[in-house]
N, C-alpha and C positions, 0 to 999 in steps of 0.2 A: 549555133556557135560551136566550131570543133572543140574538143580537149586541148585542154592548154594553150587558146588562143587567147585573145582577148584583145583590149585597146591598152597599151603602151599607162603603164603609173604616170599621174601628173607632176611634173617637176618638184614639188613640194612636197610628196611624195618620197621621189628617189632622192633629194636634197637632205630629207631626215634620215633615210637608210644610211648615207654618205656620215653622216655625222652619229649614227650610234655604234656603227666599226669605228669610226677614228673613237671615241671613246673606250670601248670595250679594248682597240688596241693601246691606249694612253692607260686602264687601269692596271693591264697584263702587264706593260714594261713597269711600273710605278710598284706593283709588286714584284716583280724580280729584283729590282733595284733594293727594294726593302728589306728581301731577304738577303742578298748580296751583300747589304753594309750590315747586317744581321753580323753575318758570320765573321764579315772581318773586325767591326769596333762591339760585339757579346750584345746581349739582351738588352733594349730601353728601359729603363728604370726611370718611372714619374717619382718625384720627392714627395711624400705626405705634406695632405694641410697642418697648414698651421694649427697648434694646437693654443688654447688661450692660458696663458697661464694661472695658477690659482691663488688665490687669500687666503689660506687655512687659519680661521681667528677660533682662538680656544675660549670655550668660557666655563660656566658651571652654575647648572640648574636644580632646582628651581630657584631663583630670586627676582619673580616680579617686581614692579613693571619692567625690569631692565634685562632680563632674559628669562627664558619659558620654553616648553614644548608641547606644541601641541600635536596630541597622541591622533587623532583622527586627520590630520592633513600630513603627519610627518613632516612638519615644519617648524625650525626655530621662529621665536618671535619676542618682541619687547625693544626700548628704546636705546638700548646697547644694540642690538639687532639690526635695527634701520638707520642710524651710524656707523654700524660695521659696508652695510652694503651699499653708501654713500662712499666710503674710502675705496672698497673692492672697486667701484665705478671709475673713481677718479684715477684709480692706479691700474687700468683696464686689465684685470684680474677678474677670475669666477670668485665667485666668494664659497667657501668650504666654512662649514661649522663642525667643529667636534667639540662631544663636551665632557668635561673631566667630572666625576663622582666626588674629588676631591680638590677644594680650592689650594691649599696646599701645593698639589701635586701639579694641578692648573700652569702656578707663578712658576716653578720650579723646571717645567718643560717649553716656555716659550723660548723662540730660538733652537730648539731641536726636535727631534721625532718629527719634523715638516709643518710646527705650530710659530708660523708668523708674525704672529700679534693675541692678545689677550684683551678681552671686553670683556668686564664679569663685574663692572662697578666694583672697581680694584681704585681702595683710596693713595694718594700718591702724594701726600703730608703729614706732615708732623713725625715724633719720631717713627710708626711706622712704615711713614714713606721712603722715609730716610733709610730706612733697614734694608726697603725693597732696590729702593738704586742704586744698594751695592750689586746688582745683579739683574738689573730691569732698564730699562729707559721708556720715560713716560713722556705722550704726549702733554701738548699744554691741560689744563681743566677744564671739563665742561658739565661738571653736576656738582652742587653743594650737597652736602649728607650731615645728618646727626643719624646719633643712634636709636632705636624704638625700646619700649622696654613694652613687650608681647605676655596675655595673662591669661588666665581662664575667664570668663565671664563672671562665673560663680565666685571668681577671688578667696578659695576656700583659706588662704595664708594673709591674709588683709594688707596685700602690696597697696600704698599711698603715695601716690605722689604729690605734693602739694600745687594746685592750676596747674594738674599735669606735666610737672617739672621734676623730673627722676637723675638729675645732676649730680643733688647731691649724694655720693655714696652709700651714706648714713640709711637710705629710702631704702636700702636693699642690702645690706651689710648685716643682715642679721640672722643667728645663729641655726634657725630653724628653716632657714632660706635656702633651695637647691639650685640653682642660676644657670642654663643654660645656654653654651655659647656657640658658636664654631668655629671650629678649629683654624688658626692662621688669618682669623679677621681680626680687623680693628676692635671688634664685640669682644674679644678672647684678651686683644691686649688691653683694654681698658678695664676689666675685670680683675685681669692681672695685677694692675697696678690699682687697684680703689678696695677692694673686696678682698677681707682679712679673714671675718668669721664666718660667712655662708659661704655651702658649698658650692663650688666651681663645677662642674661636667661638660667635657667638649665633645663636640659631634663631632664627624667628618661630613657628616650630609645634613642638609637645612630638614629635609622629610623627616630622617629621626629624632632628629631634635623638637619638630611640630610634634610630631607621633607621642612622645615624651611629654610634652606640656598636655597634650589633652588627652594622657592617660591620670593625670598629677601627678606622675614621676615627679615633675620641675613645677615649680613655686613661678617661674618668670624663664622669659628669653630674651635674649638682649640682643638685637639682628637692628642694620641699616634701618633707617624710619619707612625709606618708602617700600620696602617687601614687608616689615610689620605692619602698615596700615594697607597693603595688598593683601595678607594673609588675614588680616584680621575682617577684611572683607568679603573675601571668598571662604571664610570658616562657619555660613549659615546659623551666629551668632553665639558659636561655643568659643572664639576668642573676641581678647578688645586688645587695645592698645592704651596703656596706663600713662603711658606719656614717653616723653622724649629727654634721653641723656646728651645735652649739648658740647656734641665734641669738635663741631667746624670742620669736618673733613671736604676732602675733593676730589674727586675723583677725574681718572685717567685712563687713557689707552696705554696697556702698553708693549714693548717689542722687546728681543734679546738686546744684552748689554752693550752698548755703544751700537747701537742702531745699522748693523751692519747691512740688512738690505736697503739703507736710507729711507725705510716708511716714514720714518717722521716728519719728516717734511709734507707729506704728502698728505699724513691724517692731522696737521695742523691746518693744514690749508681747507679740508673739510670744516674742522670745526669752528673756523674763521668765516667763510664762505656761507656754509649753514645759518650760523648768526647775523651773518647783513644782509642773506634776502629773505629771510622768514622762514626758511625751514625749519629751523632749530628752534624756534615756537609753536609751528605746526604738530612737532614732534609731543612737544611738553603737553601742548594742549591735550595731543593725541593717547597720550599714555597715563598723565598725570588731572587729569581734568583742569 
C-alpha cells in the first residue's frame, strides 16, 4: 500500500467527522455571542440560595427536665427543648438556642439582640404573670408547676414539712433559716411575699445557688418542683426534695410584646396539635417518666 493511500472512510465515518466541525463550529459562535452580550449587558450574576431563616429561642440553664446542656454532644436538650424544635418546624425556621446566664436578663431581651421567643419554663400566671405581660406575650399553657422546697440530705437545720407539704410559710419562716432563691423567678417572688424572718439570698444562676445549699451556706432552695426533684436526683444522694410549695403556676412560651413576628399563632398551634396526636405525652413520658 503506497503512503497516504488507502480505501475511502466509510460513510459513518465521514458523517461523524461532518457532525464534530458543525459542533465545534456551534460552541466557537455560542462563545463569541457570550462574550459579546458580556460586554454589552456587564457580568452574570447568579442570585444566592436561599437562605432558611432562623428561631433564635433564648432560655437559661441549667433547669432540668425542661432545659440542659450537654457538655460532650454541644447540644441543648429537655422538654422546653423538643417544643422549641416542634414550633422551629412548623414555622419552617432553623432553630438557634442561646442561653442567658441570667433569667432576669433572659425575659428582658426577648424581642431584641435577634432573641425570638423564650422557653426557659417561664411561668405566665398569677401576679407574676401579670408583671411579665406588661412586656411579654405568652403563648397558651402547656405545663402545670408548684414550687420544690430543695435540702441537704443530712437536714442539718431540721426543715419539716408536714406529708411533704412546705405551703405553709410558717415550715420555713424561721429565724435561723437561710432560703435560697433565684433571682426574677416565681421562687423569689413567693419568698417575697411569705418569708419575714429567714433570710432570703438571690442567685443569678441555679449552679450557685446548688453550690450554696451543698456547701450549708443555705438551710433550703425553693426552685420549680420539676428541676428540684431533677437535681435532687442527679445529686448522688447529697440532696432530697422536702416537699412541695403549692403555688399552681403555668407555664408559657414566650415572645416580644404584642407578638410582632405573629409567633403566636404558630406556637399555639404546636401545642394544640402536640396534644391531640400524642406527642405532647410522648414528651412527658419522655422527660418526666
Amino acid at each position: 500500500m503506497a503512503e497516504g493511500g488507502g480505501a475511502a472512510p466509510p460513510p459513518e465515518a465521514r458523517r461523524a467527522g461532518v457532525g464534530k466541525g458543525i459542533f465545534a463550529v456551534v460552541v466557537v459562535v455560542v462563545a463569541i455571542l457570550a462574550f459579546v452580550g458580556g460586554l454589552a449587558l456587564g457580568p452574570v450574576v447568579f442570585p444566592p440560595a436561599a437562605q432558611v431563616p432562623t428561631l433564635v429561642v433564648g432560655t437559661n440553664i441549667p433547669f432540668p427536665p425542661f432545659e440542659d446542656y450537654n457538655t460532650t454532644t454541644n447540644t441543648f436538650f429537655g422538654f422546653d427543648i423538643d417544643i422549641a424544635r416542634l414550633i422551629a418546624h412548623a414555622s419552617h425556621r432553623t432553630l438557634v438556642i442561646k442561653n442567658f446566664a441570667n433569667f432576669d436578663a433572659l425575659l428582658t431581651t426577648v424581642g431584641a439582640n435577634g432573641v425570638d421567643m423564650a422557653a426557659s419554663a417561664i411561668t405566665s400566671t398569677g401576679a407574676t404573670g401579670a408583671n411579665r405581660s406588661t412586656f411579654l406575650t405568652f403563648s397558651t399553657t402547656y405545663y402545670d408547676a408548684n414550687q420544690g422546697v430543695l435540702i441537704q440530705s443530712s437536714n442539718p437545720d431540721g426543715v419539716n414539712c408536714p406529708s411533704s407539704n412546705c405551703s405553709n410559710p410558717s415550715v420555713l419562716d424561721k429565724s435561723n433559716y437561710v432560703i435560697g432563691v433565684q433571682r426574677g423567678t416565681t421562687s423569689e417572688s413567693w419568698t417575697n411575699a411569705n418569708i419575714k424572718n429567714a433570710t432570703v439570698q438571690n442567685f443569678t444562676g441555679v449552679d450557685t445557688e446548688l453550690a450554696a445549699l451543698r456547701s450549708g451556706a443555705l438551710t433550703a432552695v425553693i426552685i420549680d418542683n420539676g428541676p428540684a426533684e431533677a437535681f435532687a436526683a442527679g445529686s448522688g444522694g447529697a440532696l432530697v426534695l422536702a416537699g412541695t410549695i403549692f403555688t399552681g403556676e403555668k407555664y408559657s412560651f414566650a415572645v416580644a410584646h404584642l407578638d410582632p413576628q405573629d409567633l403566636i399563632p404558630v406556637i399555639n398551634g404546636v401545642i394544640f396539635t402536640s396534644q391531640q396526636n400524642g406527642t405532647y405525652q410522648q414528651l412527658i413520658t419522655k422527660w418526666f417518666g
